[in-house]
MIDOSE-1310 file (N, C-alpha, C; in nm, 2 decimals, decimal comma, always signed):
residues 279
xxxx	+6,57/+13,78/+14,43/+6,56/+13,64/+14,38/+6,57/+13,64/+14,22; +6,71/+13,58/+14,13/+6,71/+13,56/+14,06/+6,55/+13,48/+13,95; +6,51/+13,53/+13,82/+6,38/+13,49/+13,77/+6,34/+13,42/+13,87; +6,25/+13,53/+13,97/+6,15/+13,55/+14,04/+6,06/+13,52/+13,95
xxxx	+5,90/+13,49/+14,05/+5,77/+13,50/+13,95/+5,75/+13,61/+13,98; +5,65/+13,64/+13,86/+5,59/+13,75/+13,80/+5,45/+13,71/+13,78; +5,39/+13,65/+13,77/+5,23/+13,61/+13,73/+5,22/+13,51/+13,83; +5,12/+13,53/+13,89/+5,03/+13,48/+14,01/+4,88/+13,44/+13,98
xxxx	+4,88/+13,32/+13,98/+4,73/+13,27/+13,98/+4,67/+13,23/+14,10; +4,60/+13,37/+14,19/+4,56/+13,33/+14,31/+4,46/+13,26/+14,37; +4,36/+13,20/+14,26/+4,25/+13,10/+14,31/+4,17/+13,16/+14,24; +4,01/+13,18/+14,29/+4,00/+13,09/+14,37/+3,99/+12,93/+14,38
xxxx	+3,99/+12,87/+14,47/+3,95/+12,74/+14,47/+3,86/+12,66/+14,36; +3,87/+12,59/+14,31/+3,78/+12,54/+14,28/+3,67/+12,57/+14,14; +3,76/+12,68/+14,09/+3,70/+12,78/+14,02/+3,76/+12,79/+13,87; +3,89/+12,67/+13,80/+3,88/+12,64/+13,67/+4,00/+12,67/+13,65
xxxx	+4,13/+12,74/+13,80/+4,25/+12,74/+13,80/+4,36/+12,66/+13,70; +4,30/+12,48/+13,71/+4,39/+12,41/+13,69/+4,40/+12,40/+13,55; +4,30/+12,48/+13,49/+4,27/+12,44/+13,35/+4,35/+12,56/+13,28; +4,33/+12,64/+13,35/+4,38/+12,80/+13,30/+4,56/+12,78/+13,31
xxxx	+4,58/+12,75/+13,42/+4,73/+12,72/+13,42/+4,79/+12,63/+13,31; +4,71/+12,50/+13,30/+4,77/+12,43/+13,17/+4,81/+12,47/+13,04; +4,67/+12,59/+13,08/+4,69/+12,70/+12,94/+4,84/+12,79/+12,93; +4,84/+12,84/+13,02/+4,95/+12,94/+13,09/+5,08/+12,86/+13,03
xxxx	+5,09/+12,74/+13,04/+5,21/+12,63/+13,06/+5,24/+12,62/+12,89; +5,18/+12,60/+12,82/+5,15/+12,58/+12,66/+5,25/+12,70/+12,61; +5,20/+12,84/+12,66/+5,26/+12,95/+12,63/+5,42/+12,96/+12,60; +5,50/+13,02/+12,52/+5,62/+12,99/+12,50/+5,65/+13,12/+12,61
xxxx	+5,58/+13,21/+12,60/+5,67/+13,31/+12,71/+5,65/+13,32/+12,84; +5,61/+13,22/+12,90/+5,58/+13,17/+13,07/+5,64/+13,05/+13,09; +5,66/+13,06/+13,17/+5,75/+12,96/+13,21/+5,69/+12,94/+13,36; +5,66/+12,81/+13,39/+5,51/+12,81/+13,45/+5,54/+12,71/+13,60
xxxx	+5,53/+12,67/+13,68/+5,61/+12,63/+13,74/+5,60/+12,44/+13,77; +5,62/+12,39/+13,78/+5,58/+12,21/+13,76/+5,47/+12,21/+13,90; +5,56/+12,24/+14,02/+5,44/+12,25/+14,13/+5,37/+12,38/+14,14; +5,22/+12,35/+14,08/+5,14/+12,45/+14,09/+5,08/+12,51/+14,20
xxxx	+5,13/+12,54/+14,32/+5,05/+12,57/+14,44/+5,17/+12,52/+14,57; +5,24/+12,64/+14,55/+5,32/+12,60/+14,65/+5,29/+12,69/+14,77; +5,17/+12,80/+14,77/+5,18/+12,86/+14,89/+5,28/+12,96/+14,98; +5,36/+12,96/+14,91/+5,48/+13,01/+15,01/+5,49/+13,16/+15,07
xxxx	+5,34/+13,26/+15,01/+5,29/+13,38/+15,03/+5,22/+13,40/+15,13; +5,21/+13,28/+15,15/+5,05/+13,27/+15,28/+5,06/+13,21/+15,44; +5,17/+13,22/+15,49/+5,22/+13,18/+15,62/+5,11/+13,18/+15,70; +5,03/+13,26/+15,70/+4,89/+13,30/+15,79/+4,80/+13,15/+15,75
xxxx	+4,81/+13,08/+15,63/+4,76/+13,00/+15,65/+4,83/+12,84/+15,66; +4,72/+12,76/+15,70/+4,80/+12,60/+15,74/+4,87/+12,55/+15,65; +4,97/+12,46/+15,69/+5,09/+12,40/+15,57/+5,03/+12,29/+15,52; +4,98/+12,29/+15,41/+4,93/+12,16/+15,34/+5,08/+12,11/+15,26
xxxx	+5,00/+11,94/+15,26/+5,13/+11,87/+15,23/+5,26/+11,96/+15,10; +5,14/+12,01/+15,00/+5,26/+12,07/+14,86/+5,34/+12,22/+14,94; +5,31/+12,30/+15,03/+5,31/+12,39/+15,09/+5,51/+12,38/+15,09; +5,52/+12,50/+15,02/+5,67/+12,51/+15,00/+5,72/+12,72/+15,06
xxxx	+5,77/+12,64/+15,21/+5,81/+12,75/+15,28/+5,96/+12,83/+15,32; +6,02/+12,71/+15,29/+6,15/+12,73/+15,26/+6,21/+12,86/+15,13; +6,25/+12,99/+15,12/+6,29/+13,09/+15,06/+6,40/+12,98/+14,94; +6,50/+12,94/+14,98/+6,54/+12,87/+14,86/+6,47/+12,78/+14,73
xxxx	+6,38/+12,70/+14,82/+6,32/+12,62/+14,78/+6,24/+12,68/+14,70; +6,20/+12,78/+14,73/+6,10/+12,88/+14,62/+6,15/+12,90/+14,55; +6,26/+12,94/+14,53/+6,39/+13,01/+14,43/+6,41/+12,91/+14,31; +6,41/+12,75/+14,35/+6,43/+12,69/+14,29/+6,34/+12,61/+14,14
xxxx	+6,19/+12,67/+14,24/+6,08/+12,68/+14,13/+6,14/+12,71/+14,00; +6,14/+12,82/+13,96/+6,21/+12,92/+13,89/+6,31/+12,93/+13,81; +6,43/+12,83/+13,86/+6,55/+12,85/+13,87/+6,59/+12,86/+13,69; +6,51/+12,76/+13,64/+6,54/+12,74/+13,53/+6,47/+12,82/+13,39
xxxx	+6,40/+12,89/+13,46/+6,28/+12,99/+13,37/+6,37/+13,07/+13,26; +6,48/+13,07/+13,27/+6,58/+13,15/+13,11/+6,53/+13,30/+13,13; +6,47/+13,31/+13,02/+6,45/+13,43/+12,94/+6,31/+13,44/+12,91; +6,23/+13,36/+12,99/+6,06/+13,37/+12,99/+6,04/+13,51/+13,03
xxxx	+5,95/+13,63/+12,97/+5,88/+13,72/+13,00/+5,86/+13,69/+13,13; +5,72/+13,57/+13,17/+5,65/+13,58/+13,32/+5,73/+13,42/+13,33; +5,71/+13,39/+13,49/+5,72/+13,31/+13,56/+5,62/+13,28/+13,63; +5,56/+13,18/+13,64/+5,39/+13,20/+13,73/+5,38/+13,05/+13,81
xxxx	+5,31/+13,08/+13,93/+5,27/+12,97/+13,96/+5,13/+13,01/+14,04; +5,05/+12,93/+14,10/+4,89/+12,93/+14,08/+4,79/+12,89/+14,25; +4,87/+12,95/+14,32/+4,83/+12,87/+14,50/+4,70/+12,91/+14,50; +4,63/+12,86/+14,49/+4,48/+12,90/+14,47/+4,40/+12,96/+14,61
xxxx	+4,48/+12,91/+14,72/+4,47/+12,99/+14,85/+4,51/+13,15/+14,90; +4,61/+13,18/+14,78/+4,67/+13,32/+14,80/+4,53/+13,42/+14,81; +4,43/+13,34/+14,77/+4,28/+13,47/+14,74/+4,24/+13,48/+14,85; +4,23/+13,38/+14,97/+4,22/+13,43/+15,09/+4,26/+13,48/+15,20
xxxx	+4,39/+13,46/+15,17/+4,52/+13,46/+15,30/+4,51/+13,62/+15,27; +4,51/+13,68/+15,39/+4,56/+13,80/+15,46/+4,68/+13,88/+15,44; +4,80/+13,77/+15,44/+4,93/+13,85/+15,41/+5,00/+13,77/+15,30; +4,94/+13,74/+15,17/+4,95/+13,72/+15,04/+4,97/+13,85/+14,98
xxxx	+4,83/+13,96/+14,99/+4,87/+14,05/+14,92/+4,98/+14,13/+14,91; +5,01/+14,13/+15,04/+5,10/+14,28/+15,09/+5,27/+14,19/+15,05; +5,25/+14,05/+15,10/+5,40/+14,01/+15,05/+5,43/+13,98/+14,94; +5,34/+13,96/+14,82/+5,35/+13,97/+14,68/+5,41/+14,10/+14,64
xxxx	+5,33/+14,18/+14,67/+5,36/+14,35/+14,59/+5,49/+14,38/+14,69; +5,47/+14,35/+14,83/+5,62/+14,39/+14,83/+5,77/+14,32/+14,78; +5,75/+14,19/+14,75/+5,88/+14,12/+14,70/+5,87/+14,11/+14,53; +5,77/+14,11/+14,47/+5,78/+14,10/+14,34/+5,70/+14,25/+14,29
xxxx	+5,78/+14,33/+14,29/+5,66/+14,48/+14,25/+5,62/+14,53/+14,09; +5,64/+14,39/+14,03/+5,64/+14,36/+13,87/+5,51/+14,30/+13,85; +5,43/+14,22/+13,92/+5,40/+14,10/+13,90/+5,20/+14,13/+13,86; +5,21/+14,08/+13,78/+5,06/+14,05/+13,75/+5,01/+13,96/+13,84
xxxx	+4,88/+13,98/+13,87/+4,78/+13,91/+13,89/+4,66/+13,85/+13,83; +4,60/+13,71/+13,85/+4,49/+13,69/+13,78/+4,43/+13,58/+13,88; +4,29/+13,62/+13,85/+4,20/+13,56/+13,95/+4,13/+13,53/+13,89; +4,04/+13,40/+13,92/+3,88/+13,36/+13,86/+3,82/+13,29/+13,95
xxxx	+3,73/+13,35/+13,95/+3,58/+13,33/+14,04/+3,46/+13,31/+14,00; +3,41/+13,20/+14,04/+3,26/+13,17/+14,01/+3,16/+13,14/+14,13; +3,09/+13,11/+14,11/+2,93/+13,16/+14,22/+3,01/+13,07/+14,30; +2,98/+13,15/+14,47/+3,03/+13,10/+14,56/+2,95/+12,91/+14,62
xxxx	+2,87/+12,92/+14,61/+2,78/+12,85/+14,65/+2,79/+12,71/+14,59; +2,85/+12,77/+14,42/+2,88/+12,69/+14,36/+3,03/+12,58/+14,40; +3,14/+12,67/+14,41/+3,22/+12,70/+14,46/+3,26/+12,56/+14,60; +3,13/+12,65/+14,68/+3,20/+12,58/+14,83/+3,13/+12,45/+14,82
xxxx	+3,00/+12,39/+14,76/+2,98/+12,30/+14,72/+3,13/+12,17/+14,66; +3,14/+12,24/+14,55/+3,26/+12,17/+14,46/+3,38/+12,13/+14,54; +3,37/+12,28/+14,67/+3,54/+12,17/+14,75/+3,48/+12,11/+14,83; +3,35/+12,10/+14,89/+3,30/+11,96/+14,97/+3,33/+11,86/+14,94
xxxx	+3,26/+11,86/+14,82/+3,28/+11,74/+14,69/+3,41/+11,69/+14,70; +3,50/+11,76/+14,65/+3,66/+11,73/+14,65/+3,72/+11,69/+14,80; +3,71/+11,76/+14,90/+3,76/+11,73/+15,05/+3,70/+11,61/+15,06; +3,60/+11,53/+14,99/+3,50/+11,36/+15,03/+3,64/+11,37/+15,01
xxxx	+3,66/+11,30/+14,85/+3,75/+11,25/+14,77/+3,91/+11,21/+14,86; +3,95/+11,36/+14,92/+4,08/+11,30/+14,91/+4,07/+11,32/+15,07; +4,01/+11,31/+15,16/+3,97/+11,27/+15,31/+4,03/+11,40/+15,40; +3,99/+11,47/+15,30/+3,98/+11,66/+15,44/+3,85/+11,62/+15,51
xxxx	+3,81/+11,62/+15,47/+3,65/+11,67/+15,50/+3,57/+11,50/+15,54; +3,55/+11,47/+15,66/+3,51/+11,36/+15,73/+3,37/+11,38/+15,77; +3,30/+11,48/+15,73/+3,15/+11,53/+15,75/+3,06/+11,45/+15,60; +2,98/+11,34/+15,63/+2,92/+11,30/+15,54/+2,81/+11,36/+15,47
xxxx	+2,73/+11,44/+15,59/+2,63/+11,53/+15,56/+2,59/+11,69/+15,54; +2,57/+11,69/+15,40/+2,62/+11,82/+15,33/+2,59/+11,95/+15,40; +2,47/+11,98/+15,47/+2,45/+12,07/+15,56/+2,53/+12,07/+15,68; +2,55/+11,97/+15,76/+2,66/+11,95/+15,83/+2,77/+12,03/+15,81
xxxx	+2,81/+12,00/+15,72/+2,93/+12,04/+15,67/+2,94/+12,21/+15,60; +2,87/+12,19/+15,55/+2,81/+12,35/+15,48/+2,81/+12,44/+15,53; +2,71/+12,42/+15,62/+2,69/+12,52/+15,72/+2,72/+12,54/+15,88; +2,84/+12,47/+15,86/+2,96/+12,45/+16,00/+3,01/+12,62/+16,02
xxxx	+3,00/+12,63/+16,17/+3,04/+12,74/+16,23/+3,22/+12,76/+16,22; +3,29/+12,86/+16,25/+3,40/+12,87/+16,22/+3,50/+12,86/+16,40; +3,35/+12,85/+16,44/+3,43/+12,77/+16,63/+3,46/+12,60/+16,62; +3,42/+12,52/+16,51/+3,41/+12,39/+16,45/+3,59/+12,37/+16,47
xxxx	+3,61/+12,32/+16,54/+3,77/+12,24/+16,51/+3,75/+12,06/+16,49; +3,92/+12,07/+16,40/+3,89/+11,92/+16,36/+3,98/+11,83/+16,41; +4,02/+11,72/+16,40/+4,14/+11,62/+16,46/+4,20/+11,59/+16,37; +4,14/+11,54/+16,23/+4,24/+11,49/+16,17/+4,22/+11,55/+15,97
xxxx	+4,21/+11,68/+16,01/+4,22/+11,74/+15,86/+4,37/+11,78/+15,86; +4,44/+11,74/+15,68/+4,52/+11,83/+15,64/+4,54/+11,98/+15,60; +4,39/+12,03/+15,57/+4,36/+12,17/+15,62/+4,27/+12,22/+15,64; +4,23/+12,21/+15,75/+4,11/+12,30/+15,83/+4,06/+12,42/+15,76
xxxx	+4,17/+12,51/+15,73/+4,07/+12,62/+15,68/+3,98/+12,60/+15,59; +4,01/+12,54/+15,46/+3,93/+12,51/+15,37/+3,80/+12,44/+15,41; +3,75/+12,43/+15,56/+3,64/+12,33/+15,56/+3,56/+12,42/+15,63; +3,56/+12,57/+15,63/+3,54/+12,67/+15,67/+3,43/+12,72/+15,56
xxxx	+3,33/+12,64/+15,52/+3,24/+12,64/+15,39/+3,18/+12,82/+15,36; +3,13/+12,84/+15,48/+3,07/+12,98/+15,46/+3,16/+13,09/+15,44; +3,30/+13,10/+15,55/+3,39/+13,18/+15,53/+3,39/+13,21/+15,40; +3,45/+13,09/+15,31/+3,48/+13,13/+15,19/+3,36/+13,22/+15,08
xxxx	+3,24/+13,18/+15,13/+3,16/+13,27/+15,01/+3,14/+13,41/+15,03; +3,26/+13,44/+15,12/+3,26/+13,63/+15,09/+3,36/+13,59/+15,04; +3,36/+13,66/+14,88/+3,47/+13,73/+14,80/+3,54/+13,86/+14,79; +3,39/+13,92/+14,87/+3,40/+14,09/+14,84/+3,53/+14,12/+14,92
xxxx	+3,58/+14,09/+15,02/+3,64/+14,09/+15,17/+3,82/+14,07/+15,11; +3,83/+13,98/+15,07/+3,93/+13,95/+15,01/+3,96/+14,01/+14,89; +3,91/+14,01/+14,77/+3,91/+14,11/+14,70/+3,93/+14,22/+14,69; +3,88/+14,25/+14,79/+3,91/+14,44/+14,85/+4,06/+14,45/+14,87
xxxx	+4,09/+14,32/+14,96/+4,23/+14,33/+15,02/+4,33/+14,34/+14,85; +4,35/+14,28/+14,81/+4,40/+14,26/+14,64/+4,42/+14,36/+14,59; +4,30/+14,45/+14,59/+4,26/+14,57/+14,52/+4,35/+14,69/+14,55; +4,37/+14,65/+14,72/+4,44/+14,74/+14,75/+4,59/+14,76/+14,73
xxxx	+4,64/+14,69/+14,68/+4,79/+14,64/+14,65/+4,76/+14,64/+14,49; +4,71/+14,57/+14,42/+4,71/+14,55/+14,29/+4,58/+14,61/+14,25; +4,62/+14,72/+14,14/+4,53/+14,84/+14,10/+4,47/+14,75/+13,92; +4,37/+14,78/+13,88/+4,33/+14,69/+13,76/+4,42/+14,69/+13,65
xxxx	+4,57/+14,75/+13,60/+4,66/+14,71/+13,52/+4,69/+14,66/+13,57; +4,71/+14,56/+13,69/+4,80/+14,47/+13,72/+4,74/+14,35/+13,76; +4,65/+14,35/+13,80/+4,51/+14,22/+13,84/+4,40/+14,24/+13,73; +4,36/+14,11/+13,70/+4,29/+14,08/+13,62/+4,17/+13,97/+13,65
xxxx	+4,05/+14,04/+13,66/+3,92/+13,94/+13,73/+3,87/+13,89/+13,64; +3,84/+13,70/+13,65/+3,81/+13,63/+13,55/+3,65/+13,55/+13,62; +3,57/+13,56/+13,51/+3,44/+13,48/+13,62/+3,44/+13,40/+13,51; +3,40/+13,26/+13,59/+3,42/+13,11/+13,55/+3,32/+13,10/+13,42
xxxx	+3,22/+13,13/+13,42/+3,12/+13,10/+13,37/+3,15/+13,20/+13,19; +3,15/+13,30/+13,25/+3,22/+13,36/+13,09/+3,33/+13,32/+13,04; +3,44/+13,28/+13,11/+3,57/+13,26/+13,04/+3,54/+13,12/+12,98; +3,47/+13,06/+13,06/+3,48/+12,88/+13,02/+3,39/+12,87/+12,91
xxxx	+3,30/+12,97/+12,88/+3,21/+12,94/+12,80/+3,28/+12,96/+12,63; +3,40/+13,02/+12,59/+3,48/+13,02/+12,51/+3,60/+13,04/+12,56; +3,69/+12,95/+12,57/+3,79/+12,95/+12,69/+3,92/+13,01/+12,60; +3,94/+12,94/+12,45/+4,03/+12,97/+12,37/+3,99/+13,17/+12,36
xxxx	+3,87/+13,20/+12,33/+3,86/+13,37/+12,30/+3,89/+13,43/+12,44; +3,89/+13,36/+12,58/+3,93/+13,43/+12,73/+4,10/+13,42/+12,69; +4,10/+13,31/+12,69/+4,27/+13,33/+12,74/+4,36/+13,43/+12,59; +4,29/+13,40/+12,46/+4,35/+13,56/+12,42/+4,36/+13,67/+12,48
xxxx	+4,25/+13,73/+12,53/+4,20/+13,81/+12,55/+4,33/+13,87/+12,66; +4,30/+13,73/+12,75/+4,42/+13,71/+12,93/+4,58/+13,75/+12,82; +4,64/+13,72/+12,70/+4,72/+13,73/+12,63/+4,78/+13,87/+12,58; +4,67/+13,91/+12,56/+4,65/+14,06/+12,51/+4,71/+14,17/+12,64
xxxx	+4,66/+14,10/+12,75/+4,63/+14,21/+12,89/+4,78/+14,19/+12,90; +4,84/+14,03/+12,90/+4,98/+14,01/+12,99/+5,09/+14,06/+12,85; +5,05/+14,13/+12,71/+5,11/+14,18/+12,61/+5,19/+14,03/+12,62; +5,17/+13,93/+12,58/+5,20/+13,84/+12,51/+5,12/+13,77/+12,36
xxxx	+5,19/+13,73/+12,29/+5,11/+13,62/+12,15/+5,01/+13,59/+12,16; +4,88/+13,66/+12,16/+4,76/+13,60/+12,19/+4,75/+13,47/+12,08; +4,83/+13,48/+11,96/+4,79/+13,35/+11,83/+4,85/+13,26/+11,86; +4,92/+13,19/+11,96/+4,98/+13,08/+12,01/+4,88/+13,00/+12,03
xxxx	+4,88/+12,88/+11,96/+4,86/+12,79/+11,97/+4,77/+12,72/+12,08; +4,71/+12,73/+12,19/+4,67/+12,60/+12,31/+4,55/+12,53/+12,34; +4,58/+12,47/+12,35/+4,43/+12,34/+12,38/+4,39/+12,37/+12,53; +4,28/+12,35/+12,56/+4,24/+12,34/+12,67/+4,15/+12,17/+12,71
xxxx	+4,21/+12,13/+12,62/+4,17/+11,95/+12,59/+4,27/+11,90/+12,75; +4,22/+11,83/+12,82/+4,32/+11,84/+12,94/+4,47/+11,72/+12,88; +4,37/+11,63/+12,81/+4,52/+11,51/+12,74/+4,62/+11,62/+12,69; +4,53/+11,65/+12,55/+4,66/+11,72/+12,47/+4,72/+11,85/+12,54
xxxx	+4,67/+11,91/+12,68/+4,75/+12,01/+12,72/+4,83/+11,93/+12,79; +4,81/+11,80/+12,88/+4,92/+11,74/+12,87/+5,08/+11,70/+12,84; +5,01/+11,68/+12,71/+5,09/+11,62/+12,59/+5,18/+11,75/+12,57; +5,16/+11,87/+12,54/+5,22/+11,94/+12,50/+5,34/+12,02/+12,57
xxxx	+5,32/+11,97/+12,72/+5,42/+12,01/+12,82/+5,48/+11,92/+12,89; +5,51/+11,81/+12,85/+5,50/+11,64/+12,91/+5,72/+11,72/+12,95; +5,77/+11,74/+12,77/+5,86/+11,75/+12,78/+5,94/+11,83/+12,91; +5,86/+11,97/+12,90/+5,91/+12,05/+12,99/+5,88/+12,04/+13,11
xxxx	+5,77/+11,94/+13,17/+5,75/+11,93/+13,30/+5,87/+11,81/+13,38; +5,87/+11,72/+13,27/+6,00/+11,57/+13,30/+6,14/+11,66/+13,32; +6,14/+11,77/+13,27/+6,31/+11,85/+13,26/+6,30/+11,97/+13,41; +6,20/+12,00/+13,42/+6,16/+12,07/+13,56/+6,20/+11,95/+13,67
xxxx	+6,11/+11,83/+13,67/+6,12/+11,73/+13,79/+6,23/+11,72/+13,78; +6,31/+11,65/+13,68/+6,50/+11,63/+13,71/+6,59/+11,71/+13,76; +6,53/+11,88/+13,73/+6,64/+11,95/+13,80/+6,58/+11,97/+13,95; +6,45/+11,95/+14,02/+6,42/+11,98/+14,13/+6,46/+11,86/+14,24
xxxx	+6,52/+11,89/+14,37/+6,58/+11,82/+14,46/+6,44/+11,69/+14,51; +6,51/+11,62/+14,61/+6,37/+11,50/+14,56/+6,31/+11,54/+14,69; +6,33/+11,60/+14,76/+6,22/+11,66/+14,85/+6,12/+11,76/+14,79; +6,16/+11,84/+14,71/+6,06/+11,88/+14,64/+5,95/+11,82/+14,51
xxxx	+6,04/+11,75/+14,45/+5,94/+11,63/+14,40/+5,84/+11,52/+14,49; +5,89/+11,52/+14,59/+5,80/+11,45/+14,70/+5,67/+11,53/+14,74; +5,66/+11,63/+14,67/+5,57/+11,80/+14,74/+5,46/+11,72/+14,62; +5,47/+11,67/+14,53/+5,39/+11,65/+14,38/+5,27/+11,53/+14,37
xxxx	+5,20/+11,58/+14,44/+5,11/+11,41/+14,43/+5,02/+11,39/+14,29; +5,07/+11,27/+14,26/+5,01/+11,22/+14,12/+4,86/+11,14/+14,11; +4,83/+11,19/+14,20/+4,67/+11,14/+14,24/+4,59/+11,30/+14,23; +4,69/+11,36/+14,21/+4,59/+11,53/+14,23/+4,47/+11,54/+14,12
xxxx	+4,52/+11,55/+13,99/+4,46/+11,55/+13,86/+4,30/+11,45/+13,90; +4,32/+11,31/+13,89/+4,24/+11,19/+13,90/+4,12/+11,27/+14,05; +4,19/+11,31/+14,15/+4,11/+11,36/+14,24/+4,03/+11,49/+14,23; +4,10/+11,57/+14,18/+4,05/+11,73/+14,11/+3,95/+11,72/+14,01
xxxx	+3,94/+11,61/+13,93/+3,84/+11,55/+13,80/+3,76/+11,50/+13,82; +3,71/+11,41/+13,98/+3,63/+11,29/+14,04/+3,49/+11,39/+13,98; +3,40/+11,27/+13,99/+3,24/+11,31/+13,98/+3,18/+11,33/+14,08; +3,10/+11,43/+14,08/+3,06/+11,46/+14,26/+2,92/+11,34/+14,22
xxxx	+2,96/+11,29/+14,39/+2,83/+11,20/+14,43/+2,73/+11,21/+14,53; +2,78/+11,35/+14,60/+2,67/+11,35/+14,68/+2,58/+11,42/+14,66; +2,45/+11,40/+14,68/+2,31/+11,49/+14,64/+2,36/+11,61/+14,77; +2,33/+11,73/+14,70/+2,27/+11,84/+14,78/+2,19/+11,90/+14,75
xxxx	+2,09/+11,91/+14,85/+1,89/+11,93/+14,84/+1,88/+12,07/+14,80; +1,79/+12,09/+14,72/+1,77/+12,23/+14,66/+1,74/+12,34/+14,75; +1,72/+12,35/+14,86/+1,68/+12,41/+14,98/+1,85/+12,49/+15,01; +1,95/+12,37/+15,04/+2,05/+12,40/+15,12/+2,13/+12,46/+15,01
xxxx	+2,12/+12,43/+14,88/+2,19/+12,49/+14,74/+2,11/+12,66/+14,76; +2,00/+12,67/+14,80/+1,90/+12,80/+14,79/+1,98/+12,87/+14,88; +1,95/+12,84/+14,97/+2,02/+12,88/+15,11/+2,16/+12,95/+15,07; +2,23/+12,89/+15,06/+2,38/+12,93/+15,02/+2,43/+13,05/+14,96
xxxx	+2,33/+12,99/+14,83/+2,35/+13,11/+14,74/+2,27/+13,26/+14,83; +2,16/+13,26/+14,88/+2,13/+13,34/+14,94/+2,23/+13,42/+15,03; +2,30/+13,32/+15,12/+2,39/+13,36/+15,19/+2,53/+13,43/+15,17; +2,52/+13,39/+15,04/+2,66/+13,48/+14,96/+2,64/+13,59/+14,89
xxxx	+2,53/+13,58/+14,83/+2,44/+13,73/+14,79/+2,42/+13,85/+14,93; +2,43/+13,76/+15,01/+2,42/+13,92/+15,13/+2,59/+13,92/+15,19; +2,67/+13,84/+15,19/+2,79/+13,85/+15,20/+2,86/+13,96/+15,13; +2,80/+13,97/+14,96/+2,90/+14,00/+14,85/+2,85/+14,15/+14,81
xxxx	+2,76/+14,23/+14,90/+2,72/+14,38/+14,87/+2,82/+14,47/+14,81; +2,95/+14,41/+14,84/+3,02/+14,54/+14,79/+3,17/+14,48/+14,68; +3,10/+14,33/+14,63/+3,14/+14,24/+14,54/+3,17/+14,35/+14,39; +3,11/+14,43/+14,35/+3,09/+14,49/+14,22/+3,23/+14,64/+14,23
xxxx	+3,22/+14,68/+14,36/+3,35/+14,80/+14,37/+3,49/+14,74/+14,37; +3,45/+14,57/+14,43/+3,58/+14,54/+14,48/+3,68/+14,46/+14,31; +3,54/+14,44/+14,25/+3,57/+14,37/+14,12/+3,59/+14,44/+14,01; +3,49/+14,55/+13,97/+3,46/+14,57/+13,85/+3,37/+14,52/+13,77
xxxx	+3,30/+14,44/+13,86/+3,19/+14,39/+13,78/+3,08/+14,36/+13,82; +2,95/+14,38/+13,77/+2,82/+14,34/+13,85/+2,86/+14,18/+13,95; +2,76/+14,18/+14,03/+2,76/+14,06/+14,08/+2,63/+13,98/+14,00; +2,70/+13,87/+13,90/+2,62/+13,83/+13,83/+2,46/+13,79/+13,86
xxx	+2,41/+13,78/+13,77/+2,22/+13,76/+13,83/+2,21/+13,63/+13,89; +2,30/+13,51/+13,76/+2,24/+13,37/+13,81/+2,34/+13,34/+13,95; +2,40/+13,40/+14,03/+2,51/+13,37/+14,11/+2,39/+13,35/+14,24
């Protein structure tokens, strides 16, 4: 594939992706893709509406990337799907990886919250929903897996899989809570690793990261076919940003975390990093 990607933002969910990519987008030597999460690595899991499976259609992402160093785009599902890793390193055997992760519990909360919002998730009651078994089928979700609350708080599991394809020069583990806490000093740092400009310029202000890519994102949509512009929902942003409103009881927050603490025993071999205290 003609400028293939090379930089992979594989999730997790819910975990400060969208903010980091915007960053990624600012950069003059990435070339970043307009649809951020097209999935196209992950067959093993369900086709959500942006889900771009078509091998051309992928191509086309890209098509216009010049003479960008990386190419990236950011399916934040690729961190759990099974045959992500192995079809990444086999079709692109260049390619960085970058992941960020924060407390799971926190995490699976946050996409409850989000699945209210844009009508996955038809369970009003947070334990309900929380602590749903993985025999639980649904009728009318756009993707089921994601409502699979517990699954997701093993990281260690997934991780491992990663690890094994992508060795630490080539993946790079980001936990939410340190990078966001000086986000401009992380993404140098993310600058340094990918040997690009760490002094460039970028906001992590979400308008002015906006603003700063408005140009190249309007010249991306024009050259993409209108089926693939149809993949772009403009309610994403507004829905990804909502205020969570539902209470969850200190008990079932306890619980959780508990529950991912014995999930994530081998979280620290698989990462390189303690499994933090407040997690």
């Amino acid at each position: 594939m003609v400028n293939s990607p090379n930089l992979f933002v594989i999730g997790a969910p819910r975990c400060g992706t969208t903010s980091l990519y915007a960053a990624l987008k600012q950069h003059p030597d990435v070339y970043a893709s307009v649809l951020k999460e097209p999935h196209f690595h992950a067959p093993d899991l369900p086709e959500q509406p942006h889900t771009v499976s078509d091998p051309d259609d992928y191509a086309r992402l890209f098509a216009a990337a010049g003479a960008a160093r990386y190419r990236a785009e950011a399916s934040v599902w690729y961190f759990y799907s099974r045959e992500a890793p192995t079809r990444i390193a086999d079709a692109h055997p260049d390619a960085r990886i970058v992941l960020l992760l924060r407390n799971p519990a926190e995490m699976a909360i946050s996409l409850y919250e989000l699945y209210l919002r844009t009508g996955n998730e038809r369970e009003s009651d947070p334990a309900a929903a929380l602590l749903r078994t993985r025999q639980t089928r649904f009728d009318s979700s756009y993707f089921p897996f994601g409502l699979h609350y517990l699954h997701l708080l093993d990281m260690a599991t997934p991780l491992a899989r990663w690890r094994a394809r992508f060795p630490e020069d080539r993946m790079r583990v980001l936990l939410f809570d340190a990078f966001y806490a000086a986000p401009e000093a992380g993404f140098r740092s993310l600058c340094e690793w990918l040997q690009i400009d760490p002094e460039v310029p970028i906001s992590f202000d979400a308008r002015k990261a906006r603003d700063a890519v408005r140009m190249m994102a309007m010249r991306q949509l024009r050259d993409l076919p209108e089926h693939l512009r149809h993949k772009l929902n403009p309610d994403a942003s507004r829905l990804h940003a909502g205020k969570a409103t539902t209470v969850i009881p200190d008990p079932l927050r306890s619980h959780l975390r508990a529950h991912a603490r014995s999930l994530n025993a081998d979280f620290a071999a698989a990462s390189g990093q303690a499994w933090p205290e407040h997690w």
